[in-house]
DRENMAR-159011 format. One record per residue (C-alpha): residue in three letters; x, y, z. Coordinates in pm, 1 decimal. Layout:
  residu        xx        yy        zz
     ALA         X         Y         Z
...
***
This chain:
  residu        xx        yy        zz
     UNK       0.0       0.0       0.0
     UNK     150.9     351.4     -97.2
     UNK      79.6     658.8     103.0
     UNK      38.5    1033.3     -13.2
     UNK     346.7    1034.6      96.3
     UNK     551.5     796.4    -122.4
     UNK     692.3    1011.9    -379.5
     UNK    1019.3     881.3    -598.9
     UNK    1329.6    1066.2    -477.1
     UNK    1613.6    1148.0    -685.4
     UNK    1922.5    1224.7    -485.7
     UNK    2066.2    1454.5    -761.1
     UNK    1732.6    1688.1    -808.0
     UNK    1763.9    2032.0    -801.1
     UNK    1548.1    2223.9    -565.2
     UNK    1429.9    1910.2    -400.9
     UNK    1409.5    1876.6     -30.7
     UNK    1447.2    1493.0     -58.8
     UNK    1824.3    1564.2    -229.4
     UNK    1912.7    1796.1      -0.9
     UNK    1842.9    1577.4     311.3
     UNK    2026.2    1253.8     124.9
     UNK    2321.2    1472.6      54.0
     UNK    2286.6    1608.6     451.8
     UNK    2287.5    1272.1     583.8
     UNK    2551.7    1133.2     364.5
     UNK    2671.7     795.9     405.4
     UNK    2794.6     518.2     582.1
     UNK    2616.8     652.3     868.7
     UNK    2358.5     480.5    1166.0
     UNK    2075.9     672.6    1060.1
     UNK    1725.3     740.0    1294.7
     UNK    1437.3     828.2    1078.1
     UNK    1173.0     990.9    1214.5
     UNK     798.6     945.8    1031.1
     UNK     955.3     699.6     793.8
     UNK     586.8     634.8     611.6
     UNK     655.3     400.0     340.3
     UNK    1009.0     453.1     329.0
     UNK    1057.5     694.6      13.2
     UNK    1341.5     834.2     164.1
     UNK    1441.6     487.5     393.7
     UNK    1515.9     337.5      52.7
     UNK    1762.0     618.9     -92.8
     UNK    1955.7     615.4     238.2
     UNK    1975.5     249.4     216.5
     UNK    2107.9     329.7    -103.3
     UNK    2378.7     556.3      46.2
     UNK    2507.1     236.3     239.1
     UNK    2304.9     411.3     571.3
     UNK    2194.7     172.6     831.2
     UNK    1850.3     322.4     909.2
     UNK    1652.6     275.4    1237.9
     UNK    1300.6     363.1    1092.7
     UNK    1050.5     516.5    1341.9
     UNK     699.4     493.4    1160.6
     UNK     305.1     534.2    1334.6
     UNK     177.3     308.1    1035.9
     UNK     153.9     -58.5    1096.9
     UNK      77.6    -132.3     719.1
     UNK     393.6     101.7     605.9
     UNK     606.5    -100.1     889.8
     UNK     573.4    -396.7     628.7
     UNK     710.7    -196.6     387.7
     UNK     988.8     -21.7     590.8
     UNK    1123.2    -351.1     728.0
     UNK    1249.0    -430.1     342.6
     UNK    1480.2    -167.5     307.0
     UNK    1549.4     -50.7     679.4
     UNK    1787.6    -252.4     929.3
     UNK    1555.6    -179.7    1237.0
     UNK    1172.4     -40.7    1250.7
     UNK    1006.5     101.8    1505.4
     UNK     590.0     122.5    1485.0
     UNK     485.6     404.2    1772.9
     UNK     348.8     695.3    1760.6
     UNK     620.0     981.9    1851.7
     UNK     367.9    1211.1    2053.4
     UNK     391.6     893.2    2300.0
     UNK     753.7     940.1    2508.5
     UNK     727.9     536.9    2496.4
     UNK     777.1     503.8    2149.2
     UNK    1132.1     665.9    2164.3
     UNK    1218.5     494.6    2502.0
     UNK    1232.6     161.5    2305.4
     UNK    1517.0     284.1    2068.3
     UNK    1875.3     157.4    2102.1
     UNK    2138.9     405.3    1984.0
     UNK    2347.9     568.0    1903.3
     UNK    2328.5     719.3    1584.0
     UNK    2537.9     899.9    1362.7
     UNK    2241.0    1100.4    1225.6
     UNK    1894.3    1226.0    1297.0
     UNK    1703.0    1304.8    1017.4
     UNK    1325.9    1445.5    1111.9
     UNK    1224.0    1489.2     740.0
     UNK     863.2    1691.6     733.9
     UNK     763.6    1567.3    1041.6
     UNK     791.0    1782.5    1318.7
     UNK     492.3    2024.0    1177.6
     UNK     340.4    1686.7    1254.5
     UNK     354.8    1672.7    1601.0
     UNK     166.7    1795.8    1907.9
     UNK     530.4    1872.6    2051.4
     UNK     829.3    1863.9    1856.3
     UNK    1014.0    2021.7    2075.9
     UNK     961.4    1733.2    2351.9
     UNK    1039.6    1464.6    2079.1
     UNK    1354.3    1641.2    1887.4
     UNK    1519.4    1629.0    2271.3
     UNK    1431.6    1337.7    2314.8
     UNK    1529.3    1143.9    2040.6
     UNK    1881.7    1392.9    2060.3
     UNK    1957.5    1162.8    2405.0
     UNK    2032.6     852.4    2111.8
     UNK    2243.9    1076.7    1928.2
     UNK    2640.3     980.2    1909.0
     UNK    2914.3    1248.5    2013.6
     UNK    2952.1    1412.0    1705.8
     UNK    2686.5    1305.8    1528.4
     UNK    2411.0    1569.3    1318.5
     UNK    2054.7    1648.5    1288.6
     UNK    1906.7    1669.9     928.3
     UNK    1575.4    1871.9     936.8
     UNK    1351.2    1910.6     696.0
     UNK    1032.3    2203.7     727.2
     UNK     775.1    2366.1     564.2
     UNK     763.1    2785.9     541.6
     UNK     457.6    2913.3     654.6
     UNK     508.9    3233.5     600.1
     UNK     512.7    3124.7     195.9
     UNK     445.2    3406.5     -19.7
     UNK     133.2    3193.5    -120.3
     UNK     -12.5    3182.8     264.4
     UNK      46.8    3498.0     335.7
     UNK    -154.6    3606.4      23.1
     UNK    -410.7    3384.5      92.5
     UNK    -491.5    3538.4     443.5
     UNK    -488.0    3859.7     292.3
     UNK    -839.4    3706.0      98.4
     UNK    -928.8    3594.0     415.3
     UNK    -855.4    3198.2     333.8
     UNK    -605.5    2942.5     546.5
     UNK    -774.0    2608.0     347.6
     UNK    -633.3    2295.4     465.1
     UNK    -489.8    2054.9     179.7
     UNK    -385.2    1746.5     167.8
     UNK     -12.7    1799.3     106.9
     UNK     212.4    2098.5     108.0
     UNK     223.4    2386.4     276.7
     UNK    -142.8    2361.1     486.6
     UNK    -117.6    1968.3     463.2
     UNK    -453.5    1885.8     707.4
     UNK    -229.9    1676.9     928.5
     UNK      -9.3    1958.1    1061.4
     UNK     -52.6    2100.3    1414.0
     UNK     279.5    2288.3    1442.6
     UNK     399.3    2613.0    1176.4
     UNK     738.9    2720.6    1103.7
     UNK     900.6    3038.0    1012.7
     UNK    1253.9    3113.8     945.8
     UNK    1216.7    3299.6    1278.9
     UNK    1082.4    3025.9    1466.6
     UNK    1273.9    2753.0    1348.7
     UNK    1569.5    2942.7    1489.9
     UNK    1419.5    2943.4    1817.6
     UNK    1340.0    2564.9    1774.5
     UNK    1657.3    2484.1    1744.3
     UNK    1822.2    2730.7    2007.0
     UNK    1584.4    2535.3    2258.8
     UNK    1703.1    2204.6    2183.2
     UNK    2087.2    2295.0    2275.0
     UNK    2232.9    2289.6    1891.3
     UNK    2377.9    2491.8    1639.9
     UNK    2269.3    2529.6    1226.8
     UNK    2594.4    2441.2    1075.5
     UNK    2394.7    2396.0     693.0
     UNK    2036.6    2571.0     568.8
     UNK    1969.0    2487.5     216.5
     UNK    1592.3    2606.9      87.5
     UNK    1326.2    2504.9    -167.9
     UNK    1200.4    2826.7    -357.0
     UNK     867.6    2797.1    -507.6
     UNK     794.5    3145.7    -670.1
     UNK     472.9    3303.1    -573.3
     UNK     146.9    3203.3    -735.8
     UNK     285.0    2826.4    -801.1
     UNK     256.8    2662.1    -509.7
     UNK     -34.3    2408.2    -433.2
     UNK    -257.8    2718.8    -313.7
     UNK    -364.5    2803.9    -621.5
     UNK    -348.6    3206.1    -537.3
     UNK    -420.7    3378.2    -850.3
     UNK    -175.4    3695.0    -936.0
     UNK    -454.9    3871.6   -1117.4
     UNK    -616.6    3908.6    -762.1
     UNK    -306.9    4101.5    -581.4
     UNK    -195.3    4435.3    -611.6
     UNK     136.2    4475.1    -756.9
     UNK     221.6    4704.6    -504.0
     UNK      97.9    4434.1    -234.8
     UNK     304.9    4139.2    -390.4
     UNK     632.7    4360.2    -423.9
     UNK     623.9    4452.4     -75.7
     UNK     535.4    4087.3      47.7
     UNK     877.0    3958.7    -211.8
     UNK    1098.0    4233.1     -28.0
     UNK    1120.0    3941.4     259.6
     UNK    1435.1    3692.4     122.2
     UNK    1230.9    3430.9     275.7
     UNK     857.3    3494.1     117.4
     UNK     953.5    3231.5    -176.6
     UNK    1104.0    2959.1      57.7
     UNK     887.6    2654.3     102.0
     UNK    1104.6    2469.2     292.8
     UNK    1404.3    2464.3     509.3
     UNK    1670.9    2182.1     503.0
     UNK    1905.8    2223.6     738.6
     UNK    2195.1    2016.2     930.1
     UNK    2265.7    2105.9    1285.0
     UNK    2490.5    2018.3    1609.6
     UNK    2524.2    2033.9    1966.8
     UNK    2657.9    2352.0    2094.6
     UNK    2904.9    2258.2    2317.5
     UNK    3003.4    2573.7    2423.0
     UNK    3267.2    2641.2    2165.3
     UNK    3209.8    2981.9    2145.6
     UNK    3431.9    2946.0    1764.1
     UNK    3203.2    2665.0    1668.3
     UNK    2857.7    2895.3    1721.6
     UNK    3065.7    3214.1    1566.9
     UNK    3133.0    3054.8    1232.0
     UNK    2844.8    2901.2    1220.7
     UNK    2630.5    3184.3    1234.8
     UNK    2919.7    3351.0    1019.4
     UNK    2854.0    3082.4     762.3
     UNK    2417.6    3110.8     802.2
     UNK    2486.9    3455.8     779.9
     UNK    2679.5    3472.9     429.2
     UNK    2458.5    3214.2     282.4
     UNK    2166.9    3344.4     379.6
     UNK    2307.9    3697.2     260.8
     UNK    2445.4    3502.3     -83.5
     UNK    2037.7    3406.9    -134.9
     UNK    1942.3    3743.7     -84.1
     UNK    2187.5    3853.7    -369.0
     UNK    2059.0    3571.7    -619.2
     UNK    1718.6    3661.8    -546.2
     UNK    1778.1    4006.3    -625.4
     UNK    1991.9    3907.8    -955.7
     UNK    1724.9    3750.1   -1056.7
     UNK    1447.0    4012.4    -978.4
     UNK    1675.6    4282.8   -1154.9
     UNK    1711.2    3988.3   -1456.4
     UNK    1264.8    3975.3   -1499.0
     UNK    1283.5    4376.0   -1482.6
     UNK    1578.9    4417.7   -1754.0
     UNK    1375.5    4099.3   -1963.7
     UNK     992.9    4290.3   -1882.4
     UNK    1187.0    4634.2   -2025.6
     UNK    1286.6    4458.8   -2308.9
     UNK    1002.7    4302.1   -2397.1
     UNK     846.0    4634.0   -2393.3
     UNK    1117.2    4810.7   -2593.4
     UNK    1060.7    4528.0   -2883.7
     UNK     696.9    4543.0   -2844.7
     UNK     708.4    4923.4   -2891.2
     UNK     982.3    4879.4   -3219.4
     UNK     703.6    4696.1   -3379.1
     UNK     474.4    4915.6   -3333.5
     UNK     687.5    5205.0   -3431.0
     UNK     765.4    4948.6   -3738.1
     UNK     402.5    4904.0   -3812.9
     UNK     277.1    5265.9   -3812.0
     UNK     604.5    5374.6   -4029.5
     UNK     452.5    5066.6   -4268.2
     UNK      77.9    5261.0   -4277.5
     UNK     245.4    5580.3   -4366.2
     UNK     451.3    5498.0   -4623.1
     UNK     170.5    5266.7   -4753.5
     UNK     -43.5    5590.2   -4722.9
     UNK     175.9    5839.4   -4923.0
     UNK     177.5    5601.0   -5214.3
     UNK    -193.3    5545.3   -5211.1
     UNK    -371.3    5741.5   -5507.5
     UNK    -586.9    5952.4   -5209.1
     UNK    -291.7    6118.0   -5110.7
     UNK    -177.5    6175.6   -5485.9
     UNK    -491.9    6319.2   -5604.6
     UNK    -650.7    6450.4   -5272.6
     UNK    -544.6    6798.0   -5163.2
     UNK    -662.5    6731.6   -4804.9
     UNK    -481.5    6433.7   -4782.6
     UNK    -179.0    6558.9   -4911.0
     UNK    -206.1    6845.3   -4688.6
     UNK    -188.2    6596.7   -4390.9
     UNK      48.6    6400.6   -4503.3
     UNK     272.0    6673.3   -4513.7
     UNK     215.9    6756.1   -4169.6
     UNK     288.5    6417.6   -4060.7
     UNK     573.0    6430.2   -4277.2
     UNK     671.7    6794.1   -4125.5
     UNK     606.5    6637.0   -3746.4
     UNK     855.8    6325.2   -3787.4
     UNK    1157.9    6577.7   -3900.5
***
């Protein structure tokens, strides 16, 4: 049985949240998995020579899961329990779109950080919900639940850049790696249409580097106090964030320069096409043999020079 869930992943995609967790994770590695489902991503760290410990609610996807993962784990992880009956440690902890999930993730992502090896990672994977698209929507007066993506109906927690910082602050580690998905405005799942906005409204909404992320993949650590190790850290956050902001920008100044363009050549042809009617109009008999005619042709004639 497949779930909505059970998407192919393609570890070389660009713009894929399901790469950029693979390549965070890496391999060789003792890998917990948190929300497995039907093991989409289970299989592609398998693939990566990963030894995954799969933690999955689903009975029916625990069939599935114990194919391609060396341990699985059926609980639900809003029950302390369910984590309690994990051996570690492990090398990685990869919570892939599932913390939105839960009725506390900030109770589970300690806890399951207690089976994480010295020196071992977090891989994190969550949605923006202060999308471009959302924030549009509640300007219509709409926050419709879906069944995937950004208002998936099964989410009880929402993440912003903001708070995802403070997420992680809590739970005693450090963002050593962020790494986005950008969905431009108007093409996500919500379906907003431009023709409804304001320009004005959606320019000032796109002046926030974050308004086109959908989600955030990032890799973090335990701060252990290294005062050097949480200064280049946020040194390295810092100029990547600060990189995005100058793409995003390149490519905002590219659509103006292409949108000028396009009017400059649209405005050559008609410049083209009206030079066409006047000449086609001074050899045309009525301005030969009509003296009003000729009269403002040579005007228009007189007005060009």
């Amino acid at each position: 049985m497949s779930s909505r869930y059970d998407v192919a992943v393609d570890p070389d995609a660009p713009n894929n949240a399901h790469a950029f967790m693979l390549r965070q994770v890496g391999w060789n590695r003792r890998v917990l998995e948190l929300g497995a489902a039907h093991g989409h991503v289970t299989r592609a760290l398998a693939a990566q020579n990963n030894r995954v410990t799969a933690v999955e609610f689903d009975p029916e996807a625990a069939t599935v899961l114990k194919t391609m993962a060396e341990e699985v784990v059926i609980g639900d992880l809003n029950v302390p329990e369910t984590l309690s009956s994990v051996t570690g440690p492990f090398d990685v902890l990869l919570a892939g779109d599932v913390l939105e999930h839960l009725l506390d993730p900030e109770r589970v992502l300690l806890q399951a950080l207690t089976l994480l090896a010295p020196g071992g990672h977090v891989v994190v994977s969550l949605p923006n919900i202060a999308h471009a698209d959302v924030r549009l929507s509640l300007l219509a007066g709409r926050f419709e639940y879906n069944a995937y993506g950004l208002l998936d109906a099964t989410h009880l927690r929402f993440f912003t850049y903001k708070t995802l910082q403070d997420l992680v602050k809590r739970a005693g580690l450090v963002i050593t790696e962020m790494q986005r998905v950008r969905v431009p405005a108007f093409e996500s799942e919500l379906r907003v249409s431009r023709q409804s906005v304001p320009t004005s409204v959606v320019n000032e909404i796109l002046e926030d580097p974050e308004a086109e992320t959908y989600q955030f993949v990032f890799t973090a650590v335990r701060d252990e106090g290294d005062e050097r190790l949480t200064q280049l850290a946020r040194q390295y956050t810092e100029l990547k964030d600060a990189h995005e902001a100058l793409l995003i920008a390149h490519k905002a100044t590219e659509v103006r320069l292409r949108n000028t363009q396009q009017r400059a050549a649209t405005l050559k042809q008609r410049l083209a096409a009206t030079q066409a009617q006047l000449k086609a109009l001074r050899a045309s008999k009525a301005v030969r043999y009509s003296a009003p005619a000729r009269k403002i042709w040579t005007s228009l004639r007189g007005a060009g020079q």
